[in-house]
Every structure is written in C-alpha cells, then in structure tokens.
N, C-alpha and C positions, 0 to 999 in steps of 0.2 A: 074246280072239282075234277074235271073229266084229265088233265094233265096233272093232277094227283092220285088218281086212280089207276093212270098210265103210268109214273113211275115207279110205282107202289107192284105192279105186276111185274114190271120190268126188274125190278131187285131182286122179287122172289120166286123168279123166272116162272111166270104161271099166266096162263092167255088172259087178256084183258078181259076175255068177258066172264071167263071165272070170277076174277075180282071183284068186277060190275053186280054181279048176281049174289055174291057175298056180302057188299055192303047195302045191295037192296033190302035185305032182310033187316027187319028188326027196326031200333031207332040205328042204326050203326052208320047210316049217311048222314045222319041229325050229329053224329058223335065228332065224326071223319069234319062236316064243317064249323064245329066250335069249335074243333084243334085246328084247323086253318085260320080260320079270325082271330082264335089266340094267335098264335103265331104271326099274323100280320101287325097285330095292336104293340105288339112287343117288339115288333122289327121296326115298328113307327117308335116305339118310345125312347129305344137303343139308339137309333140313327139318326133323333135329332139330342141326342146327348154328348152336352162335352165335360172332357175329363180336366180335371185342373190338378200338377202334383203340389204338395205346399211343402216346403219344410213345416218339422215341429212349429218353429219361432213364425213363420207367418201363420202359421193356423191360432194360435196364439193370440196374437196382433188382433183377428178376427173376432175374438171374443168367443170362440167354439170350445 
C-alpha cells in the first residue's frame, strides 16, 4: 500500500502526505486495496497463461 501511495504522489507530483491524508478519508483506502488485489489476481491469472496459435484446420481437428 505505502509504495502505491508513494508512486501515486510521485506521478501527480504532490507530497506523500497529502496523498496519505487523502486516501485516509473515507472508505478510499478500502477502494485503493481492492484495486491492488485486483490487480494482483489478474497478474496471477495472465502469468500463468499460455497462448497456443492454431490454424483454422487444427482448431477444427479439435472439435471447437
């Protein structure tokens, strides 16, 4: 969290603890770590994925 809040200042050039104090308000830290764990579950799901190209005629063959 604290090294996404860190580069999240740094983008929008604005002191870290403005940001800190911005997403302490509200549920907006609650927000900021569901889009982290999304993000992670999807980088997990991406990265153990492999691609296979087929021709038409093998895809075919597969009964697809």
């Amino acid at each position: 969290m604290e090294s996404r809040l860190r580069a999240i200042a740094e983008a929008d050039g604005r002191p870290y603890t403005l940001i800190r104090a911005f997403f302490d308000e509200g549920d907006r830290m609650d927000s900021l770590r569901s889009s982290l764990l999304e993000q992670k579950v999807l980088d997990i799901a991406i990265g153990g994925s492999a691609v296979e190209e087929l021709s038409a005629e093998e895809l075919a063959g597969r009964g697809a």
